[in-house]
C-alpha positions in Angstrom: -52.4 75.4 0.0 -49.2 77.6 -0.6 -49.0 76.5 -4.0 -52.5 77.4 -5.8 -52.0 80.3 -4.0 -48.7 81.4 -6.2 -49.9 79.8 -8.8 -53.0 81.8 -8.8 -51.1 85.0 -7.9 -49.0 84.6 -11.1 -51.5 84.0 -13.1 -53.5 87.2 -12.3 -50.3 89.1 -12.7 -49.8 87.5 -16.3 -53.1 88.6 -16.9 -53.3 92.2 -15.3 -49.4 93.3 -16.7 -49.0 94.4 -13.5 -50.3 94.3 -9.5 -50.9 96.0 -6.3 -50.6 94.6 -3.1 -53.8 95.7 -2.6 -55.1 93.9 -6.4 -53.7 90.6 -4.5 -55.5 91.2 -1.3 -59.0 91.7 -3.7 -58.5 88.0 -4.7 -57.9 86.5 -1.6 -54.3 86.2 -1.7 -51.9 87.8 1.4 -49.6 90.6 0.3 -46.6 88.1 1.5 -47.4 86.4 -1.3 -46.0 88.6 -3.6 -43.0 89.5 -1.7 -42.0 85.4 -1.8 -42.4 85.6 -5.4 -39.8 88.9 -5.3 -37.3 86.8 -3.5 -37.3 83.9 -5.6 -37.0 86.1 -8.4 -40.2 85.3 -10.2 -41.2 89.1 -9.7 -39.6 91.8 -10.0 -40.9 95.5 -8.3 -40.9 97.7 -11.6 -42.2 101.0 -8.8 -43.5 101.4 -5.6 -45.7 98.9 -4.5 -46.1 97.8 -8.3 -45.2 94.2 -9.3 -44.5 92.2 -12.6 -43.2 88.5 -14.0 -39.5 89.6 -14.1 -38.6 87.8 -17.9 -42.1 89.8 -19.4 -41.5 92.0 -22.4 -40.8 95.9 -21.8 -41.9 98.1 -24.1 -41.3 101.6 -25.2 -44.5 102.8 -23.2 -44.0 100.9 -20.4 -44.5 104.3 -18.2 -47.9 104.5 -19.5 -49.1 101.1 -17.9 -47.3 102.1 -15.1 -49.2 105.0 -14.5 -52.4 103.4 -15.7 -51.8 100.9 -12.7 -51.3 102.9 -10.2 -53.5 106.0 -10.8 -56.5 104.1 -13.0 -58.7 107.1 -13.2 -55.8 109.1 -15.2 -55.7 110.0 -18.9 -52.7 110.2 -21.0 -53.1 113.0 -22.7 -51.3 116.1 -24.8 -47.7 115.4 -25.1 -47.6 111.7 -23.9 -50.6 110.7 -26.2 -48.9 112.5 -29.3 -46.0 110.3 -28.7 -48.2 106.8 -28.7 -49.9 108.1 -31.8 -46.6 108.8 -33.2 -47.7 112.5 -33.9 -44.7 114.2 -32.6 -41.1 114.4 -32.6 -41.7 115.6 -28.7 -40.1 113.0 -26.3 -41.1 114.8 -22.5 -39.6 112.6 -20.0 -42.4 113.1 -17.5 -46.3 111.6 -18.3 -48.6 113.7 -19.1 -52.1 112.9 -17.9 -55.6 115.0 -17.2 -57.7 114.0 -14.1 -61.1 115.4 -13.4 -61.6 118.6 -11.8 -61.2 118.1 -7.7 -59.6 115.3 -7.7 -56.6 114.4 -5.3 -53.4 114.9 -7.2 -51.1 111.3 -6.9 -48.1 111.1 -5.5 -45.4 109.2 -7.6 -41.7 108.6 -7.4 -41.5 107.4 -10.8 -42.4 108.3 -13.1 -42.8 111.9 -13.2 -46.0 112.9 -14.1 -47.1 115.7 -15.3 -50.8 116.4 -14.2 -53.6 118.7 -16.3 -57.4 119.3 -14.9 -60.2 118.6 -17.2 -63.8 119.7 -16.8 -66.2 116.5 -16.8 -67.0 116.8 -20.7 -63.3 117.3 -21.3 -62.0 114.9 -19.2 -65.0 112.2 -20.6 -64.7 112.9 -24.3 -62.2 111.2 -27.0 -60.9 108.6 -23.7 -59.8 105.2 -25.7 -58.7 102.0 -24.0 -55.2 100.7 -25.2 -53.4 97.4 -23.7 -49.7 98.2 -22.7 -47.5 95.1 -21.6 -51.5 93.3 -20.6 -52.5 96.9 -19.0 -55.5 98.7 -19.8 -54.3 102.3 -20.7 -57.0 105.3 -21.3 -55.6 107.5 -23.9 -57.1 110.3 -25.5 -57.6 109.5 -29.0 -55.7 111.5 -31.7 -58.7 114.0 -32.5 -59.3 114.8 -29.2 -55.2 114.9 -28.3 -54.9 117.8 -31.3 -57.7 119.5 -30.1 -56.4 119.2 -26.2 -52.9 120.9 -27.7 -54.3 123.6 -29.2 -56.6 124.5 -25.8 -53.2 123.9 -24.0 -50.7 125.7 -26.3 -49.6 128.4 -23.9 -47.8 124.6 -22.5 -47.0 122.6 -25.3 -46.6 125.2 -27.9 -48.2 126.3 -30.5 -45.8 124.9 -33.5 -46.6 121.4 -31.4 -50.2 121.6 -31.5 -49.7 122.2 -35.5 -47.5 120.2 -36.0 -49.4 117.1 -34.3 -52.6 118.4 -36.4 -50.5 118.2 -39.5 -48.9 114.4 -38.3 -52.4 113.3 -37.5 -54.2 114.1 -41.2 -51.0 112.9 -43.2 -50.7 110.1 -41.0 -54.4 109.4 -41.2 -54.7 109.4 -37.6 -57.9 111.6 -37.6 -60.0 113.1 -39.7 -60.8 117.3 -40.0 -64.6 116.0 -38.8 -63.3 114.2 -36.2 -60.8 117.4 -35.2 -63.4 119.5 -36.3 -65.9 117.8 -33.2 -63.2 118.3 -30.2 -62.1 121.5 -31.3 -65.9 122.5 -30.6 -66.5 120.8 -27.4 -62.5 122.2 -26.2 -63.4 125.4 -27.2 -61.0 126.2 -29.8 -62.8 126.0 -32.8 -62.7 129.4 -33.9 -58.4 129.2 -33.1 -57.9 126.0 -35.8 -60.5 127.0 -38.1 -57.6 128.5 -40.0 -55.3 125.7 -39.4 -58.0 123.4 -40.4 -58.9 125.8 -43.5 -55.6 125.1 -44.8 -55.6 121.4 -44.5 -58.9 120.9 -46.0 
């Protein structure tokens, strides 16, 4: 029976990217399970209580399916979401992601994180599901990540938050309706309408 059991185990954590002790325990495989699998090398801990196939592919956002793992209900978001839309010369070395208003703040050794409070339409609005090394990852998409900047300028900066809205038209990452929308429900509308003015 030990062997369906690893063989199950490692297939769940092909599929998943990533697992819990707690993931295994949800299919009906014992937590020792993936601590055998550690010792014979065929996983390797990539955080605390986070396990992966040792040979699988890291990529450059790697972080982000960490953190996706570990704290699901997160959203990567201003700085952290410019950088996977490739809006920014910005590289922060912590994540930055919003969580809804009252919720428990996560404890992480790595990586850093970097943690902003949304109000439910905030926090609900512009979320878009990516797949990082076989990890779902919420993002904010590039609309709603200019529109977060410029509400959140007093911490990113302002020349950020323009440059990220410049990035995002030339790049084609959004369009001035699409900015346009966020900037209403963020509350900043009246802030970029110049910024926008000058784009249009």
């Amino acid at each position: 029976m030990q062997q369906p059991l690893q063989q199950r185990l490692i297939a769940l954590v092909h599929q998943h990217g990533a697992l819990r002790p707690r993931d295994a325990e949800q299919h009906g495989i014992p937590r020792e399970y993936l601590l055998r699998l550690l010792r014979r090398g065929v996983l390797e801990r990539t955080g605390r209580g986070l396990y992966r196939i040792s040979d699988a592919p890291v990529t450059e956002f790697h972080s982000l399916a960490e953190v996706a793992k570990r704290v699901p209900h997160a959203t990567i978001c201003l700085l952290s979401a410019l950088v996977f839309h490739e809006m920014t010369t910005q590289n922060p070395p912590d994540v930055w992601v919003a969580l809804p208003r009252g919720s428990r703040t996560p404890r992480l050794d790595h990586p850093k994180l970097r943690v902003f409070r949304f109000s439910s339409l905030t926090f609900s609005e512009g979320r878009q599901e990516h797949r990082i090394e076989g990890v779902p990852v919420m993002i904010y998409s590039p609309a709603k990540t200019i529109a977060d900047c410029f509400r959140f300028r007093n911490r990113v900066g302002l020349d950020v938050a323009i440059e990220a809205l410049r990035e995002g038209i030339k790049k084609r990452k959004a369009t001035i309706a699409e900015i346009r929308h966020f900037a209403e429900i963020c509350r900043v509308a009246s802030l970029m309408q110049p910024y926008l003015d000058s784009l249009s």
